[in-house]
C-alpha positions in Angstrom: -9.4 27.2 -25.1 -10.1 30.8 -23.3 -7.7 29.8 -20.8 -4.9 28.0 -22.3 -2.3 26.0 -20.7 0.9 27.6 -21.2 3.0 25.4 -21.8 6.0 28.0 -21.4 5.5 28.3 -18.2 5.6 24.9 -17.8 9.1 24.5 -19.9 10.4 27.1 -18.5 9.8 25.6 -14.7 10.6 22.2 -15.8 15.1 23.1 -15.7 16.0 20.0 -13.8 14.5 17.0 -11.8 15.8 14.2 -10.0 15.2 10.9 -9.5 14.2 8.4 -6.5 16.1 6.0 -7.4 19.8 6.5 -5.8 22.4 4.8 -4.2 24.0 7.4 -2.4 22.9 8.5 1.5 23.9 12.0 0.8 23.6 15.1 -1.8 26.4 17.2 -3.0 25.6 20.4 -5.6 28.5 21.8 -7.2 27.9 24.7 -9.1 29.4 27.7 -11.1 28.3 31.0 -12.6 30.7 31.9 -15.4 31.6 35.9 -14.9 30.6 35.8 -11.2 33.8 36.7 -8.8 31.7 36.7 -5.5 28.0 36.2 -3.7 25.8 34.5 -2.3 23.9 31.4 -3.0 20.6 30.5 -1.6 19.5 27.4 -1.7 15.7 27.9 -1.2 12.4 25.6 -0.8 8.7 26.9 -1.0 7.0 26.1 2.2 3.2 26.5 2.3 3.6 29.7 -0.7 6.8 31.0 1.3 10.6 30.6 -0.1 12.7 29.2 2.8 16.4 29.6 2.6 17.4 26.0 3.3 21.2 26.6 3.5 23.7 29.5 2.0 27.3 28.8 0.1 29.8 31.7 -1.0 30.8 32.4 -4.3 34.4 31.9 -4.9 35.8 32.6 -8.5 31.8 31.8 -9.6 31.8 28.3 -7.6 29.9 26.9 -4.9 28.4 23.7 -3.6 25.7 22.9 -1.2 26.1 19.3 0.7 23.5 17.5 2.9 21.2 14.4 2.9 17.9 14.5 1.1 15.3 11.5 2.2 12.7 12.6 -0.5 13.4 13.8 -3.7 11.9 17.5 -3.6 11.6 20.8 -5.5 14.3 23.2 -4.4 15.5 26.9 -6.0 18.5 28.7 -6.1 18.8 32.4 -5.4 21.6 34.4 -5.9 21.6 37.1 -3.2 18.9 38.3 -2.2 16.5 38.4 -5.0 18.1 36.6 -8.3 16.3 33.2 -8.4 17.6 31.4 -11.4 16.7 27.9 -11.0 15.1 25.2 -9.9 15.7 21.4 -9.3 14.7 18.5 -7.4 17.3 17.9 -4.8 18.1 14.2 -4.2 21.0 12.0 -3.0 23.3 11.6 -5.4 26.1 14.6 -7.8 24.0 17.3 -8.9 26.0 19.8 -11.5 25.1 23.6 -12.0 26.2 25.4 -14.7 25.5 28.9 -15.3 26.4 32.8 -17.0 26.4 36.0 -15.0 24.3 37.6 -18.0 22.4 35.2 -18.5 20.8 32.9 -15.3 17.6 31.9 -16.9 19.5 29.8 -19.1 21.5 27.6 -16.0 21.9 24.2 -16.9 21.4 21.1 -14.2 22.1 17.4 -14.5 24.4 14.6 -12.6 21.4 12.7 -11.7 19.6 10.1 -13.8 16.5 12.4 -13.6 18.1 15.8 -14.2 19.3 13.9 -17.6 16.0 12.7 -18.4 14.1 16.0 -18.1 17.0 17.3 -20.2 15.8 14.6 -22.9 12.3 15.8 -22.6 13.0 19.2 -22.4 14.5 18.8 -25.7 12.1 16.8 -27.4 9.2 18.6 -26.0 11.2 22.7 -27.4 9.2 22.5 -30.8 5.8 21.7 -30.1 6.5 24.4 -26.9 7.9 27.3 -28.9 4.1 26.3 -31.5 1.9 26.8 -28.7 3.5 30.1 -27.6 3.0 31.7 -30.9 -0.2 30.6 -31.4 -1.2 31.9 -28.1 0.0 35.1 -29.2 -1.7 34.8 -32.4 -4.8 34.3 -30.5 -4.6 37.2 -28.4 -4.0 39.0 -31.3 -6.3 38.0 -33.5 -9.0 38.1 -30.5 -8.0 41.8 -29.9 -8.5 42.8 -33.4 -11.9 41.1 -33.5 -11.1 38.4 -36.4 -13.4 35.7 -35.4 -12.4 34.0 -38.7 -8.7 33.9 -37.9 -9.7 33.3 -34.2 -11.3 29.9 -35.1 -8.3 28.6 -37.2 -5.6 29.4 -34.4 -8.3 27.3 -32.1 -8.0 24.5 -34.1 -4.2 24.7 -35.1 -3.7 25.2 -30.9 -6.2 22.1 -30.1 -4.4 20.0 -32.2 -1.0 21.0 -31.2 -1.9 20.4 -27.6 -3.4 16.8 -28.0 0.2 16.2 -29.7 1.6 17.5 -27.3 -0.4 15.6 -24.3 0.2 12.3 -26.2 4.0 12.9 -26.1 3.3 13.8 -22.6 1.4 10.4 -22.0 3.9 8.3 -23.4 6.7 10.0 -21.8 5.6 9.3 -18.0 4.5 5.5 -19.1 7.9 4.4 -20.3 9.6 6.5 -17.5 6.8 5.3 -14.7 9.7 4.0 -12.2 10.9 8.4 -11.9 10.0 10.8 -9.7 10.0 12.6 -13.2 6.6 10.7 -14.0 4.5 12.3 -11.4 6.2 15.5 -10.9 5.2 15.8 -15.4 1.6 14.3 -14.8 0.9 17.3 -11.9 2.5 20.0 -13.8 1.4 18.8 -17.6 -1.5 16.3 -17.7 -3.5 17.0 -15.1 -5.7 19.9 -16.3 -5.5 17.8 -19.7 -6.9 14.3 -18.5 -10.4 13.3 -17.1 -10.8 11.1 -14.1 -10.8 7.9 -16.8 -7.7 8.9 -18.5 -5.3 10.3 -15.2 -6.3 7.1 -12.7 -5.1 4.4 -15.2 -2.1 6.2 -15.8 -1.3 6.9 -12.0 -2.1 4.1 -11.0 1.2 2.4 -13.2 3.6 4.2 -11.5 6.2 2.3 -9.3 5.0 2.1 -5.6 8.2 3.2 -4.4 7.2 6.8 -5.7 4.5 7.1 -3.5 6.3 9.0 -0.8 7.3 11.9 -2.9 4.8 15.2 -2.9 3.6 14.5 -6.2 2.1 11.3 -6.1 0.7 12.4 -2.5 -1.3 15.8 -4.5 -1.7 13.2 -7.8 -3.9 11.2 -5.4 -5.9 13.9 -4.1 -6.8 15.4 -7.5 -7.6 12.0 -8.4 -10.0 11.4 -5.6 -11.5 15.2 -6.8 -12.2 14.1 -10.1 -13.6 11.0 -9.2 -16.7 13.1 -7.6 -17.3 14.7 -11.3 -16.2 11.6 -13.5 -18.7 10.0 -16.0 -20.7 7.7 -14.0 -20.6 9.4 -11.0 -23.9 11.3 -9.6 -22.9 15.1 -9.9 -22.4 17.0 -7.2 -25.1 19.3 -6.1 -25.1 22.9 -5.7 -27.3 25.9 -5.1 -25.4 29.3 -6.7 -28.6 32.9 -6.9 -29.7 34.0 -10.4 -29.3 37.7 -11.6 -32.2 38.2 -9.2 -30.6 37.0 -5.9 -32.4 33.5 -6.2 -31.4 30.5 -5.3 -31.2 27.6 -7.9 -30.0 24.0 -6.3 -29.0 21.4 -9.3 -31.1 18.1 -8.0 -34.4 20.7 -8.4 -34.1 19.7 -12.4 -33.7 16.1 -11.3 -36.4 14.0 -14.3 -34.6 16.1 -16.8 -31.9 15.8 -19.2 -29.5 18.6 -18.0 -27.2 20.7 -19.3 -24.4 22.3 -16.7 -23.1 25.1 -19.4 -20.1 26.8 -17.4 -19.3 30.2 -19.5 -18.5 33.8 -19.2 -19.6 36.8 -21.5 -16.1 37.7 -21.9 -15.4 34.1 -23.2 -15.5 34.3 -27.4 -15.5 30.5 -27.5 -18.2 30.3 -25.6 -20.3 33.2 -27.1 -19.9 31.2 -30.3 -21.2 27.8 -29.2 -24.3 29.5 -27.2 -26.0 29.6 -31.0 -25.4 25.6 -31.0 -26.9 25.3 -27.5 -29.8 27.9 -28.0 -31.2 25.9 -31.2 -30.3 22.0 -29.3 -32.5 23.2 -26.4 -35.1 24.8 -28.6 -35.3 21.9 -30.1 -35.4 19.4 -26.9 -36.8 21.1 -24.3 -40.3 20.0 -24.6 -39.1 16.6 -24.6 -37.3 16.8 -21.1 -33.9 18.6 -21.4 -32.9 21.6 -19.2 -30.0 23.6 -19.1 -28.1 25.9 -16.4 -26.2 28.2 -17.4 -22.9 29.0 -14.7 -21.2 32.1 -15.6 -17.2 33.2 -14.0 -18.6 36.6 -15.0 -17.8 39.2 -12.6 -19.6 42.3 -13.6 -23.3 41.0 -13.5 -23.9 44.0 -16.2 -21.8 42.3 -18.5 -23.3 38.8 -17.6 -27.0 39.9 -17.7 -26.2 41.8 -21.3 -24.7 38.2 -22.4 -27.8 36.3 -22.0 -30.3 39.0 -23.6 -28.1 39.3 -26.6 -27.4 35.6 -26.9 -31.3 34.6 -26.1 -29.9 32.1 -23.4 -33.6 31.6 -22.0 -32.7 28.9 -19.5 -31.4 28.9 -15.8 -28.5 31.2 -14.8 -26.6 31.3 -12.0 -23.5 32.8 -10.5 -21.5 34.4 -7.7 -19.7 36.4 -10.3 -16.2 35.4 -8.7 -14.3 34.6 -12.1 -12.7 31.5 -12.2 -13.1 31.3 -8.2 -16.7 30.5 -9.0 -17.7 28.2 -6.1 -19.4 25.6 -8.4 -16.7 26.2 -11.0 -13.7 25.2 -7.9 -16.5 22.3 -6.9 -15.9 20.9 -10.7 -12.7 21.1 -11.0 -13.2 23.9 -14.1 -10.3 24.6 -15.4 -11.1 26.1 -18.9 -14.3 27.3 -20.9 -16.2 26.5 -22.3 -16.9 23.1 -20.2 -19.9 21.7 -20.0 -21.1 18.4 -18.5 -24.5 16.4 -19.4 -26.8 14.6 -16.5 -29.1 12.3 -17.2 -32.8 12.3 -15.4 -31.4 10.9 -12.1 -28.3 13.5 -12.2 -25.8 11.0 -13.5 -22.9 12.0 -15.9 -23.4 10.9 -18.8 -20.8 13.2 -21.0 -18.8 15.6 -21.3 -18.0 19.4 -23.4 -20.3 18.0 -26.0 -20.1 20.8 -28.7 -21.7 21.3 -32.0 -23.0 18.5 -33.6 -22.2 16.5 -30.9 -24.3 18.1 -28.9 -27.9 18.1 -31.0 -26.6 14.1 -32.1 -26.1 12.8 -28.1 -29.4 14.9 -27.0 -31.4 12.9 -30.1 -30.1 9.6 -29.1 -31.2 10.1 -25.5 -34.4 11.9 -26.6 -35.8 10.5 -30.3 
């Protein structure tokens, strides 16, 4: 929850797609900005984090068009002059259509393609639940700033629920549309900080062969082998991060216990108010074989070292105090906190951001 998705980032990124699936050998763009007598259009790709201009069309009477032959279906931008970037589409064989306002270029328009019309659909289905999330988010900050823990608890729940709406829509969206480049390029962008390992393979692994080509299914399939290293089942990964006195502390060291991995921050309000829940669940288990470590994307070890003396967190702590570039935190794919995971006494996951009563009711199953 500390670090929420925002999903209006995501809308506002998502302005047109395209599809594989084409008959044509060759791409044509046609394009106007109403109020725009003259310029320079860009047509732009991001190569390895750096925009390169691809190919340049004058403005005539606020028209231009672009023409060439696209063999894979992939993210492009357009720029007007030299620093006016006002959208972005997947360029593909096939009529693409541009349709913009000098005053307003955030707002451009794209579709021709069967794709571009699709993401159109979604985009419109997807506007409510969107424009939700972004106020609560900025209830949340709000209500965080202002030190309402009260009001800062209901916006978690509205926001939690209003994102697993959201994700399902998501879900369904890609499954009924699995044959379109849409489907992966939606899965990377949306679902995959939202999906385990369990959840995102299945899924993936329905999409139409002919997509594997494109960029996305390429980087769907690397995440996927990722999470497959931290995915219930699997034997977690080991690691040695120092303690707040420059020790080192390696993971397989509390192999014969029930582990906690407890990823957290002092700055994290969510997770200052579930540390109560995991003080009195190891209180209560630790004589009968259940650890916790404690990783913290603190970085200033003041902070950090104040957090665990005022929240009586007596166990393990580690970290490199390198915020959410915590090595271990990268190594886990952590993406959001609080996370935590749950080993059993050969280091095998056995669950995951157990919170609450879930917590104390899992640890008194494995431990009577």
């Amino acid at each position: 929850m500390i670090k929420m998705k925002n999903f209006g980032f995501i809308l506002i990124m998502l302005l047109a797609m395209a599809s594989c699936q084409t008959n044509s050998t060759s791409y044509s763009v046609s394009g106007n900005i109403e109020g725009l007598d003259s310029g320079t259009i860009y047509l732009v790709k991001a190569v390895n984090g750096e925009a390169v201009v691809e190919d340049s069309s004058a403005v005539n009477a606020g028209n231009f068009s672009f023409e060439g032959e696209a063999p894979i279906p992939e993210m492009f931008y357009l720029r007007l002059n030299e620093s006016d970037y006002f959208t972005q589409f997947f360029l593909e064989n096939g009529d693409i259509n541009v349709a913009a306002k000098k005053d307003s270029l955030s707002m451009a328009k794209v579709s021709g393609s069967p794709a571009n019309d699709l993401l159109n659909e979604y985009l419109a289905e997807l506007s409510s639940v969107n424009d939700q999330l972004l106020a609560l988010q900025q209830e949340y900050t709000q209500a965080a700033a202002s030190g309402d823990n009260s009001e800062v608890e209901r916006i978690q729940i509205e926001y939690q629920v209003a994102s697993e709406d959201m994700v399902k829509f998501v879900k369904n969206f890609v499954t009924e549309n699995n044959s379109s480049v849409v489907a992966p390029f939606l899965t990377l962008s949306v679902l995959v900080d939202q999906l385990d390992y369990n959840e995102l393979e299945p899924l993936v692994a329905n999409f139409s062969p002919e997509l594997d080509v494109t960029l996305y299914m390429q980087e769907l399939k690397s995440v996927i082998e990722e999470q497959a290293a931290t995915a219930i089942g699997a034997i977690a990964p080991d690691f040695t991060q120092n303690d707040p006195d420059g020790n080192p502390i390696t993971l397989s060291s509390l192999r014969g216990k029930y582990v906690l991995i407890d990823f957290w921050a002092a700055w994290c309000q969510p997770c200052r108010q579930e540390n109560p829940n995991v003080v009195a669940n190891y209180n209560k288990f630790k004589d009968k074989g259940f650890d916790v470590i404690g990783v913290s994307l603190d970085q200033d070890k003041d902070s950090w070292l104040a957090a665990i003396k005022e929240d009586n967190l007596t166990w393990n702590h580690v970290s490199d105090l390198q915020y959410w570039n915590n090595a271990v935190a990268r190594q886990y794919g952590v993406n959001s906190i609080p996370h935590s995971i749950l080993l059993d006494k050969e280091g095998r996951i056995i669950a995951k951001n157990l919170r609450g009563d879930a917590l104390g009711g899992k640890l008194a199953e494995l431990m009577p």
